[in-house]
SESELUM-71629 format. One line per field, with one value per residue (C-alpha): x, y, z; residue in one letter; residue number from 1. Coordinates in Angstrom, 2 decimals. Each point is the difference from the previous one (the first is absolute). Layout:
N
xx: c(X | ...)
yy: c(Y | ...)
zz: c(Z | ...)
res: c(a | ...)
n: c(NUM | ...)
This chain:
305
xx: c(-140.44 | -0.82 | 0.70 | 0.56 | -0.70 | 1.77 | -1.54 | 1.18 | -2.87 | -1.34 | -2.38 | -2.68 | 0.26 | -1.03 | 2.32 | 1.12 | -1.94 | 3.10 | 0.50 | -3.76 | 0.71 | 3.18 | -2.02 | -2.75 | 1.85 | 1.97 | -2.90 | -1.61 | 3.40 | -1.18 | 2.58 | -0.69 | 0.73 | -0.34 | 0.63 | 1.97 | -0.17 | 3.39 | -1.78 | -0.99 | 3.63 | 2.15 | 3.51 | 0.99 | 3.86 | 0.25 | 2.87 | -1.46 | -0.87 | -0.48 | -3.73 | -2.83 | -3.36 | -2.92 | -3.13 | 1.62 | 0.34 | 3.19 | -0.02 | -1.14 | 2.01 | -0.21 | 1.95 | 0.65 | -0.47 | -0.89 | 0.83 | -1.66 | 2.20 | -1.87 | 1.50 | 2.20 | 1.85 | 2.55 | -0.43 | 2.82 | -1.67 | -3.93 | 0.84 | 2.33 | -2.97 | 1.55 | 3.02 | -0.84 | -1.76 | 2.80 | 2.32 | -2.51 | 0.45 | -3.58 | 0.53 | -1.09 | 0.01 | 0.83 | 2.44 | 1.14 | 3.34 | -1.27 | -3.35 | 2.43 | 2.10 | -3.30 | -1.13 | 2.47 | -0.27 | 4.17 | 0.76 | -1.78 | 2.11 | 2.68 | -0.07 | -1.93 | 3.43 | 2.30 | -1.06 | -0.21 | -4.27 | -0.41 | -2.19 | -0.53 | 2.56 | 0.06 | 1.82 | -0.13 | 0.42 | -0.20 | 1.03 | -1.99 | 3.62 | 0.01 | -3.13 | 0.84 | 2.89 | -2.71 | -2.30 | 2.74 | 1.26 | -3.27 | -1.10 | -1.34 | -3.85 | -2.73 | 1.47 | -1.75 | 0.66 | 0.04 | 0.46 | 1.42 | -3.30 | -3.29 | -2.18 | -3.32 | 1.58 | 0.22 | 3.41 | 0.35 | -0.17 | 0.08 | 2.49 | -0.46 | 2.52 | 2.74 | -2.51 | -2.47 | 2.98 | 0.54 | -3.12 | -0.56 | 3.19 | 0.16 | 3.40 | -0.32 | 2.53 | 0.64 | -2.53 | 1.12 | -1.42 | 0.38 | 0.32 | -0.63 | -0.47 | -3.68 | -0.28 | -1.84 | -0.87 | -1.97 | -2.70 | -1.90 | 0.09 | 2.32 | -0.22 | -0.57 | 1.77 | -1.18 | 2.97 | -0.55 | 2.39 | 2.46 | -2.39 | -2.60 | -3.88 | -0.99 | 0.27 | -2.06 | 0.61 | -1.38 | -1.08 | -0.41 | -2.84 | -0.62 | 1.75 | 2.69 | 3.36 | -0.37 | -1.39 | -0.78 | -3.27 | -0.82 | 0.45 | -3.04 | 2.97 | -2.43 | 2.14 | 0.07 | 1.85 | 3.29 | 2.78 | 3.11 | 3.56 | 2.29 | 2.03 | -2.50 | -1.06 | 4.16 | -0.02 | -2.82 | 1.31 | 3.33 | -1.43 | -2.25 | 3.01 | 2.73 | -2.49 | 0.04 | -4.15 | -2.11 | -2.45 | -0.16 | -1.62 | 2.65 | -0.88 | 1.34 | 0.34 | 0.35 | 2.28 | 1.45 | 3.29 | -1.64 | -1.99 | 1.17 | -1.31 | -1.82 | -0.94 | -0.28 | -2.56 | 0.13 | -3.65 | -1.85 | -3.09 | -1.26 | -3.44 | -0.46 | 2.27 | -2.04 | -2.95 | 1.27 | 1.57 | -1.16 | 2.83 | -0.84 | 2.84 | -1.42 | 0.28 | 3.92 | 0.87 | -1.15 | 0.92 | 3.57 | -0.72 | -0.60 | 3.34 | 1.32 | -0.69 | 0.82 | 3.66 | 0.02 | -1.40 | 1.21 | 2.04 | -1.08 | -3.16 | -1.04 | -1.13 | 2.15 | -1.53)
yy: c(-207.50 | 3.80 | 2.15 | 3.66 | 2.27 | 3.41 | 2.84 | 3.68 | 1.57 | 2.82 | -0.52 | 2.21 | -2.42 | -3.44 | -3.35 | 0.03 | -3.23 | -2.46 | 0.50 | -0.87 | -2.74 | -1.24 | -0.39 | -1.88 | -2.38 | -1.06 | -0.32 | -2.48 | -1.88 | -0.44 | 2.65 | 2.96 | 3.09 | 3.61 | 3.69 | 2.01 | 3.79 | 1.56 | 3.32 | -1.92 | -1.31 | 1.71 | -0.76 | -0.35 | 0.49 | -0.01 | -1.71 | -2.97 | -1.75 | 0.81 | 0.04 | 0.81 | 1.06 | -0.44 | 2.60 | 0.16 | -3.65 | -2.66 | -1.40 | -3.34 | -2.72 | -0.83 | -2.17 | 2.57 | 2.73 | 1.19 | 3.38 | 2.33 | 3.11 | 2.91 | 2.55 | 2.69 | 2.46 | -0.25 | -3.75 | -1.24 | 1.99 | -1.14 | -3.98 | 0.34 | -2.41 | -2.43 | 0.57 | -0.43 | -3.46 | -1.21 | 0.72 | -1.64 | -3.24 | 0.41 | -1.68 | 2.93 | 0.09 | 2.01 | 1.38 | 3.44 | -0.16 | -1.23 | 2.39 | 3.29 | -1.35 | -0.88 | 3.36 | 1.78 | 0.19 | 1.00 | -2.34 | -2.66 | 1.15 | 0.16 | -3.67 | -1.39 | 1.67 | -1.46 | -3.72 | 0.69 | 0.23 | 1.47 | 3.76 | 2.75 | 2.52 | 2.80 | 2.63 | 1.94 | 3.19 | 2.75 | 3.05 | 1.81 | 0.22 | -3.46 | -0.44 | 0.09 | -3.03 | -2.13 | 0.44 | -0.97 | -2.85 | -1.83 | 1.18 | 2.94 | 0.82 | -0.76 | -1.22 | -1.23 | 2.30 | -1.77 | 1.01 | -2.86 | -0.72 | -0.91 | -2.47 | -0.48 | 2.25 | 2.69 | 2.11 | -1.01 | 1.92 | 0.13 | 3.19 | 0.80 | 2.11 | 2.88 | 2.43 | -1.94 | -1.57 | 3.41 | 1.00 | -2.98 | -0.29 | 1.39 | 0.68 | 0.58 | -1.52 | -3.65 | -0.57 | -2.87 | -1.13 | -3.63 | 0.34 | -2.76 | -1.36 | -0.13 | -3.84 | 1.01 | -3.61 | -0.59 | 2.00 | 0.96 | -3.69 | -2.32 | -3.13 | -0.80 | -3.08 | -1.01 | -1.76 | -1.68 | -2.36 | 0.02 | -1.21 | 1.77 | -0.19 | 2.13 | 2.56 | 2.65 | 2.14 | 3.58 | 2.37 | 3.21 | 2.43 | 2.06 | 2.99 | -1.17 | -1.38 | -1.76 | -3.44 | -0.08 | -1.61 | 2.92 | 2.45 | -1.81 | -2.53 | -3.34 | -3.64 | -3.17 | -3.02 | -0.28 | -2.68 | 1.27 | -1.19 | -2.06 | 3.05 | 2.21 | -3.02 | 0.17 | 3.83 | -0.06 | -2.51 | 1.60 | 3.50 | -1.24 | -1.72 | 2.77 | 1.92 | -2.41 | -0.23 | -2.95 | 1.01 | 2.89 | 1.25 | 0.57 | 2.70 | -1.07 | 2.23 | -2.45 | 3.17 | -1.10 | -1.26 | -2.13 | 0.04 | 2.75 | 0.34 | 2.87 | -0.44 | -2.83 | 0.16 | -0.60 | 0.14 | -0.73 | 0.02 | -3.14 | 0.83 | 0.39 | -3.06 | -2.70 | 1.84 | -0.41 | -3.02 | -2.23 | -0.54 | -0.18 | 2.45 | 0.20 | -3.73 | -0.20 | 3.02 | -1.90 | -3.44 | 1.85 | 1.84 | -3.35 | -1.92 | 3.40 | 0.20 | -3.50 | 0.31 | 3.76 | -1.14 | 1.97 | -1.77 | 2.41 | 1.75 | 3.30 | 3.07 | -0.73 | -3.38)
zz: c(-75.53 | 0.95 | -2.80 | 0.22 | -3.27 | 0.58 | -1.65 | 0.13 | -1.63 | 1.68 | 3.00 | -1.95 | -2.80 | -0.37 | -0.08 | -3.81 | -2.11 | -0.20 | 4.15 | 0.54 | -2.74 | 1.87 | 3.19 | -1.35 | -2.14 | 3.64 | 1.19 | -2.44 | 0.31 | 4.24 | 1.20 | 2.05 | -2.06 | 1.25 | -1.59 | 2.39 | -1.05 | 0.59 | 1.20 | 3.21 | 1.40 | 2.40 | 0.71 | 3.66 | 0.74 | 3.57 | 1.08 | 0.82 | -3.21 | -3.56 | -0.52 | -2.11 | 1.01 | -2.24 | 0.93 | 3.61 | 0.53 | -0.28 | -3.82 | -0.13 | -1.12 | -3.58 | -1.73 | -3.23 | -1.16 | -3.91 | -0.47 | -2.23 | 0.11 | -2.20 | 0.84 | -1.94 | 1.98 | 2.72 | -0.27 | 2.55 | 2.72 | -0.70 | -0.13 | 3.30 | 0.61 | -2.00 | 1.57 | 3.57 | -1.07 | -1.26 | 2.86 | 2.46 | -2.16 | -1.61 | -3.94 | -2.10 | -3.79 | -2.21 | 2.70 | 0.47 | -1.75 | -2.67 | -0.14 | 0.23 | -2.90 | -2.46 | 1.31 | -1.31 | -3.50 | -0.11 | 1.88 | -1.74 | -2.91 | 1.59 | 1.33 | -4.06 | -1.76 | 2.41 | -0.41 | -3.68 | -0.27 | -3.07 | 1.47 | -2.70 | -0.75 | 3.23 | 1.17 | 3.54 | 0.53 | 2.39 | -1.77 | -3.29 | -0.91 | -1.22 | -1.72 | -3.18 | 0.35 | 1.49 | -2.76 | -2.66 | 2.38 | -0.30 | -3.40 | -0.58 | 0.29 | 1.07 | 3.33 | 3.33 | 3.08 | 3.59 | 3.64 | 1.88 | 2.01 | -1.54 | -0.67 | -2.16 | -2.95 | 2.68 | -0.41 | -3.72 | -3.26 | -3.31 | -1.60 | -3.81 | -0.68 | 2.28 | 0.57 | 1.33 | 2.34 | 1.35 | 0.93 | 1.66 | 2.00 | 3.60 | 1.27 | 3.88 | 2.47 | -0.16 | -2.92 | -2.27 | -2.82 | -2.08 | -3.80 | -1.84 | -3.33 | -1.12 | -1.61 | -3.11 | -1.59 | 3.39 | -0.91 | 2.95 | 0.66 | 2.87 | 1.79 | 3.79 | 1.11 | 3.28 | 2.56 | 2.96 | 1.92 | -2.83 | -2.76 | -2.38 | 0.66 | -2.19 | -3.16 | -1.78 | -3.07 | 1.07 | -2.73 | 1.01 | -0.15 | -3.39 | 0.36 | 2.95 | -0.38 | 3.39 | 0.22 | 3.91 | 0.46 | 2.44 | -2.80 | -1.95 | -1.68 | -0.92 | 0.55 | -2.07 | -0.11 | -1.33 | -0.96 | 1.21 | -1.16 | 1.50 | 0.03 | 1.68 | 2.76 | 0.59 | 0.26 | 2.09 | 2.55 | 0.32 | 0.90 | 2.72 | 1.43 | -0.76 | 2.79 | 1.87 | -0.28 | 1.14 | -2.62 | -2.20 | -3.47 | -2.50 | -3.41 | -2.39 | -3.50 | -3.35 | -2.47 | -2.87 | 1.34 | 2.66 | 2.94 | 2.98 | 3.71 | 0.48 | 3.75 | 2.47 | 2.88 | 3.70 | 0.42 | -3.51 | -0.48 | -1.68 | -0.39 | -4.06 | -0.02 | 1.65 | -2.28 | -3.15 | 0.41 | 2.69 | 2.07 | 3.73 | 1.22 | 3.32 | 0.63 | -1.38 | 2.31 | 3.26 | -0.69 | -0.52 | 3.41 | 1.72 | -1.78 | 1.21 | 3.81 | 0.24 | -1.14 | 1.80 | 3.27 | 2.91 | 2.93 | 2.58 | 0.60 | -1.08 | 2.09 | 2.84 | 0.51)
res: c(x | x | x | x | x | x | x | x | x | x | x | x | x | x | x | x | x | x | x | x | x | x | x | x | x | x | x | x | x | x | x | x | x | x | x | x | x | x | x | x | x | x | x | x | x | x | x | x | x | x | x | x | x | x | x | x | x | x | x | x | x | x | x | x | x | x | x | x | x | x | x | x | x | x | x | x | x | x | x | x | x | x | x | x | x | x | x | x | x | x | x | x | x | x | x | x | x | x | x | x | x | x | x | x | x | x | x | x | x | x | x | x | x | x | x | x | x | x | x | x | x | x | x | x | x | x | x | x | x | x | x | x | x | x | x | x | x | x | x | x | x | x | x | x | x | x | x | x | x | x | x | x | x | x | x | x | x | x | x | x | x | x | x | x | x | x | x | x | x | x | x | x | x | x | x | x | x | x | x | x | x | x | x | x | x | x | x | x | x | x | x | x | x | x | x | x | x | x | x | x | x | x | x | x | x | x | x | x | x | x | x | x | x | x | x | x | x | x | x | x | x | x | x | x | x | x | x | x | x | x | x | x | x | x | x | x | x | x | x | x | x | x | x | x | x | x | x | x | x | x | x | x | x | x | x | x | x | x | x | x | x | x | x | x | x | x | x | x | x | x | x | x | x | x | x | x | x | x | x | x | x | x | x | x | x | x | x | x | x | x | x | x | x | x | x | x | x | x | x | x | x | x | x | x | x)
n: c(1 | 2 | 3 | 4 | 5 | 6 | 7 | 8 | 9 | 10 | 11 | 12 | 13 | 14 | 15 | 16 | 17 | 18 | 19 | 20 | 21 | 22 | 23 | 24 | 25 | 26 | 27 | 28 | 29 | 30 | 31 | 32 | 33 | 34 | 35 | 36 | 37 | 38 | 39 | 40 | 41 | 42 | 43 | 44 | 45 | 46 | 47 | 48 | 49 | 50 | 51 | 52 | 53 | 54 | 55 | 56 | 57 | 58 | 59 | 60 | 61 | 62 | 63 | 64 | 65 | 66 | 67 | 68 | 69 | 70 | 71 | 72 | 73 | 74 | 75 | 76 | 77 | 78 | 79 | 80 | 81 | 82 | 83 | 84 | 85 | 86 | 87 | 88 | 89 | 90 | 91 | 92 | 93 | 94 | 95 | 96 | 97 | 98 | 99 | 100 | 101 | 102 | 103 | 104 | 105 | 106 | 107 | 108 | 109 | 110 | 111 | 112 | 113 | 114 | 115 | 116 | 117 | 118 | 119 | 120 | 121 | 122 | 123 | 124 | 125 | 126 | 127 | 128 | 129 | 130 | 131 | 132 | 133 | 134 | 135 | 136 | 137 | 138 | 139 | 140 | 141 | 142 | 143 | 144 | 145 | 146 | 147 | 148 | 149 | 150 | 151 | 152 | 153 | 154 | 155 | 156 | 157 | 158 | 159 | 160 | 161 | 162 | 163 | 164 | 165 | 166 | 167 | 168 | 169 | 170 | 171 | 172 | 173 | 174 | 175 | 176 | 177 | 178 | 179 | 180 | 181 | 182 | 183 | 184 | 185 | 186 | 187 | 188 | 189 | 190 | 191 | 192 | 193 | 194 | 195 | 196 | 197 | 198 | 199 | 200 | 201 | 202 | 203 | 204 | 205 | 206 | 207 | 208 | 209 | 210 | 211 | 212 | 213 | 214 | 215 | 216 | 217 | 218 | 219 | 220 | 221 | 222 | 223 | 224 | 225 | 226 | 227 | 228 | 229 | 230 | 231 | 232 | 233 | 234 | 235 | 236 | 237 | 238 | 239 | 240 | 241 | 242 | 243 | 244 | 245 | 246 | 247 | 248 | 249 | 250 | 251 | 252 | 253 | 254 | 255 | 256 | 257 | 258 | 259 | 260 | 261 | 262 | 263 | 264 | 265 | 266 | 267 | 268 | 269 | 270 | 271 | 272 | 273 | 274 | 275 | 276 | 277 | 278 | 279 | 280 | 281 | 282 | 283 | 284 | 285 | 286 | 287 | 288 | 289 | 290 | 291 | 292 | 293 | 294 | 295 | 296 | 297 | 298 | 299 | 300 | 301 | 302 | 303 | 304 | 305)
């Protein structure tokens, strides 16, 4: 089977670890696996057919496509990609839909609080007006501040106390900021529960760095295995599908009233998982992508063939 691995890391930068991983375990399974670089496509919209061009030339036929969407800003209009694969009948996972909902860190609460996931206490506002409500709505200080996009701990703080709020707080035109309740049992630590295909391959307790509240491995957090609840293995399996994900990485925060999602992840890394525990990650995610392209495979031909 040919395997595509779609990474939008910046041409100046080098295919991230789990993409190079990806590719070589499809390899060792007998597949052909390739990274495409999203930097190199170009969309062709003609009037003739829709197709994709990849360094000038027709896009080959593969069979699927792994996506590996890391990117933070305007994400709807830098995985149109995605998009335009799916519309030519290419199977694609995680798909765009459900990459611009995980994305979106509102939405994602949004969509946990309306099927009843259990998500720490936030509050959204738009308006200095209303800061002090949101504060007392989920509990006073210290609080976490969010912007809707982010990944990797980027866009996320801890506030001690008003002042340090205000400082902090920019109020241009269309800013809006998440406040949310800061999970104090957790301390510093949170679990990574890895989904793919609708069942768990893998989970991690991260401990974050001395000195950070964040646990993200690529803020110096450290990984080790973890036993996670029945509970949490239930949480975790009903975010990745309330998203509509074929595989994710669910947060998830243990506080003293039960476990909460933090975040779940269209492209997690995996990285510190298969490290400190042993689980081959690589291997689940492309014997998914083969069950995958089987039951997705096209009727028609792509690029116009």
């Amino acid at each position: 089977m040919k395997i595509g691995i779609l990474s939008f890391k910046a041409l100046s930068k080098k295919a991230s670890p789990e993409e190079v991983r990806i590719k070589n375990a499809a390899r060792a399974m007998g597949h052909t696996a390739r990274i495409f670089r999203s930097g190199k496509f170009q969309l062709v919209f003609d009037g003739t057919a829709k197709r994709l061009m990849y360094e000038g030339k027709l896009l080959p036929k593969y069979d699927v496509f792994i996506t590996r969407p890391s990117v933070l800003r305007d994400v709807d209009l830098s995985i149109s990609i995605i998009k335009q694969m799916e519309m030519m009948g290419i199977p694609v996972f995680n798909s765009y839909e459900s990459i611009t909902k995980a994305k979106n860190k509102l939405k994602t609460m949004q969509i946990m609080d309306h099927y009843n996931i259990a998500i720490p206490r936030t509050v959204i506002i738009r308006s200095p007006n209303y800061v002090d409500l949101a504060v007392k709505a989920v509990g006073g200080y210290p609080i976490i501040v969010k912007t809707p996009f982010g990944s990797y701990g980027n866009g996320v703080t801890i506030v001690e106390s008003k002042r340090a709020l205000k400082s902090m707080l920019d109020w241009e035109e269309n800013i809006m900021y998440m406040i949310q309740e800061f999970v104090k049992y957790s301390r510093g630590k949170d679990i990574r529960v890895f989904v793919v295909g609708g069942k768990i391959v893998g989970s991690m307790m991260r401990k974050a760095m001395k000195g950070e509240f964040r646990s993200n491995i690529e803020l110096g957090g450290k990984g080790s295995p973890v036993e996670i609840t029945e509970e949490e293995k239930l949480m975790a399996l009903n975010a990745v599908q309330a998203l509509d994900l074929e595989y994710g990485g669910v947060d998830i925060l243990r506080g003293k009233d039960g476990p909460v999602i933090l975040e779940v992840n269209s492209n997690p890394g995996f990285k510190e998982l298969e490290r400190s525990t042993g689980v081959d990650i690589a291997t689940a995610i492309v014997e998914y992508a083969v069950e995958f392209a089987k039951r997705n495979k096209p009727m028609f031909g792509t690029n116009g063939d």
